[in-house]
N, C-alpha and C positions, 0 to 999 in steps of 0.2 A: 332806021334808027332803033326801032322796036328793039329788031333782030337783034344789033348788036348788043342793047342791053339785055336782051336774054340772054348771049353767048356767054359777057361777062358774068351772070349773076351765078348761073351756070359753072363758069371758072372759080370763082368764089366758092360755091356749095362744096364742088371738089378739091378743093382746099381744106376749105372745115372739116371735111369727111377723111380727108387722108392724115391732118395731122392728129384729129381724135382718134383714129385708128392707132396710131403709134402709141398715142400717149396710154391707150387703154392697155396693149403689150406691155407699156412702162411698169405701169403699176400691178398687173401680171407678176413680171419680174422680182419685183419689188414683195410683192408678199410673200411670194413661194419663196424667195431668199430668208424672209422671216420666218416662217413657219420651220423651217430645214434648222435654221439656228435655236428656236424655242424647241426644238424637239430632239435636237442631235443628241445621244445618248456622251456623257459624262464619265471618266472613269471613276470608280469609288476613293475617296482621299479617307488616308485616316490621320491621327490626329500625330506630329513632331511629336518625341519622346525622349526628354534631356535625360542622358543617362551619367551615376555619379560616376566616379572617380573610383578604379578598383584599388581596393585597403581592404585587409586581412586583419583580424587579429585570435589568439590562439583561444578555442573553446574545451574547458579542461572540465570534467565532472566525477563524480562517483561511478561513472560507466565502464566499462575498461576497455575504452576507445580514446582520441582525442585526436583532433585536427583543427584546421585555421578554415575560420567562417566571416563572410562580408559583416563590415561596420554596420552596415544599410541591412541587415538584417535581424532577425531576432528567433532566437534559440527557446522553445517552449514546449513544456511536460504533454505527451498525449494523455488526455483526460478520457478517452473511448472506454467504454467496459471492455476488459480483458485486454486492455493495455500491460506490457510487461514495464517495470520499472526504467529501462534505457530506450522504452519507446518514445521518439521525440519528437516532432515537428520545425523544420526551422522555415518560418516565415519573412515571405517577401513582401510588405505591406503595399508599399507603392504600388505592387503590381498584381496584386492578390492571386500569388501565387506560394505554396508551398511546398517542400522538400521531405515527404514523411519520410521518416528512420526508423527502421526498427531492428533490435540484435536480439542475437540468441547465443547462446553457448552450447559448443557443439560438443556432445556425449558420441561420438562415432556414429552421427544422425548427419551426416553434412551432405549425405545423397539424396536424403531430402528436401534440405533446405536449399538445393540445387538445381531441385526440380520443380520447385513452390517457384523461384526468381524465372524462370524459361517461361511457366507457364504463367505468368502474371505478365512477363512481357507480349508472348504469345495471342494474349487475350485481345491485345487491344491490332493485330492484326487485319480485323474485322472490315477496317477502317481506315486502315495503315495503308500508305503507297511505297512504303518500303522499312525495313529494318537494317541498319547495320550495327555491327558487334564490334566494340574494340577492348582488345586484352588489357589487363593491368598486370601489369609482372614487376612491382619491386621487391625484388629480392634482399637486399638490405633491412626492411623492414617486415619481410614477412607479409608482404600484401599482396595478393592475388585479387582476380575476379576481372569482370567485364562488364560495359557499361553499352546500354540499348539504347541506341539513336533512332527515334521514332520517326517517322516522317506520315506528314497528314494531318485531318483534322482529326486527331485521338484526344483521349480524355490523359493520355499520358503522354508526353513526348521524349523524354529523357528516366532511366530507370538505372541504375545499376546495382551488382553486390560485388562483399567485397569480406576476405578470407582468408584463417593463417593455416585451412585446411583439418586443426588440430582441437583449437580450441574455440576462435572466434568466426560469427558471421553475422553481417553487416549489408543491410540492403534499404534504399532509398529508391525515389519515385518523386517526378515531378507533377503537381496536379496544379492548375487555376480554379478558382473561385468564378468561373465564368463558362459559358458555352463553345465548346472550342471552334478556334475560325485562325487556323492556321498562314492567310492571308495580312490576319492584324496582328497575330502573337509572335510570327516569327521572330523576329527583331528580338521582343523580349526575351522568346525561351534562346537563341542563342545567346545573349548578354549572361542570363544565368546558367548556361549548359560550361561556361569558362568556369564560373564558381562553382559549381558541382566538382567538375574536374579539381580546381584548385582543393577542394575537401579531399579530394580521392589521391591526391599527390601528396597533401600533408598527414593521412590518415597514420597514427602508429597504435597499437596496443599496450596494455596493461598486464602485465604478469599476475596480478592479483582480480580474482570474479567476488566479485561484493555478493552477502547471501542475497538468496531471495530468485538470484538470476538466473537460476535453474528448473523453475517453475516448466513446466511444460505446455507447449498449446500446438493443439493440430499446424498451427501457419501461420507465416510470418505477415504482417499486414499490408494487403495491396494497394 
């Protein structure tokens, strides 16, 4: 009689003992599935960016330029020392980004003001994972030049000039108000690389150079 109750008490132990065994693997399981999920790396989100509605309207000044600039932007005097008078700015506020301009008027100097735009694009290289060039030839209006498609995290990504060879020259630069991170800004600088374009398709000149515009300065502003 003993015996038999040892054998069962016996059977019992190994009972308790086999299903605490599992249950301990359970809960093994059970964390290292947490941990794996508390810890699994996340891709980086950034933030939806409702973009308006592209509308144009014509920016005309004492310059002897003029073209069609976004509603959503805003057109302003460069105040920099040694700013020339048709040095501009046209600001992207929403996205704090701007478009410097700056012209000159060419006295049989436009091999330099040639060489100033190459090498201002040039610069940002550094950094650059690529450049590409695309022509501007309207003939109609007497507009030349080329426009520098940056790629990377540059302090520049979009630059171009722009030329009737003779008398005028025209070059812009796109710059943020921020650290570049070509991951979150693409989206924007392509949204505004359309309106850049769009300036460089509406651009005409002026037969007449208002005084003053002749001033000279070693370079055109980068």
């Amino acid at each position: 009689m003993r015996k038999h109750i040892f054998v069962t008490i016996m059977c019992i132990n190994y009972r308790i003992i086999f299903y605490a065994f599992f249950v301990v693997i359970g809960f093994g399981a059970v964390s290292c599935d947490e941990e794996e999920e508390i810890f699994s790396p996340k891709p980086r989100g950034y933030f939806r960016i409702n973009f308006p509605e592209k509308e144009y309207r014509l920016y005309d000044s004492i310059c002897p330029y003029k073209f069609e600039i976004p509603v959503y932007a805003v057109m302003k005097q460069d105040k920099h020392n040694g700013a020339d008078p048709c040095w501009l700015n046209l600001e992207f506020p929403k996205y704090r980004a701007t478009v410097h301009l700056s012209y000159k008027v060419v006295n049989n100097d436009i091999g330099k003001y040639l060489e100033d735009a190459h090498e201002f694009a040039n610069k940002h290289q550094v950094k650059a994972t690529g450049l590409d060039e695309i022509a501007v030839l309207r003939d109609s209006a007497k507009v030349y030049g080329l426009v520098f498609d940056i790629a990377g995290n540059t302090a520049s990504s979009v630059q171009f000039y722009l030329t009737d060879s003779t008398h005028h020259f025209l070059r812009g630069a796109l710059y943020f108000n921020s650290v570049p991170n070509i991951d979150s800004l693409r989206i924007v600088v392509d949204f505004i690389k359309k309106d850049i374009l769009h300036l460089i398709n509406t651009t005409s000149w002026k037969n007449e150079v208002p005084e003053g515009l002749n001033k000279k300065t070693e370079k055109v502003k980068s």
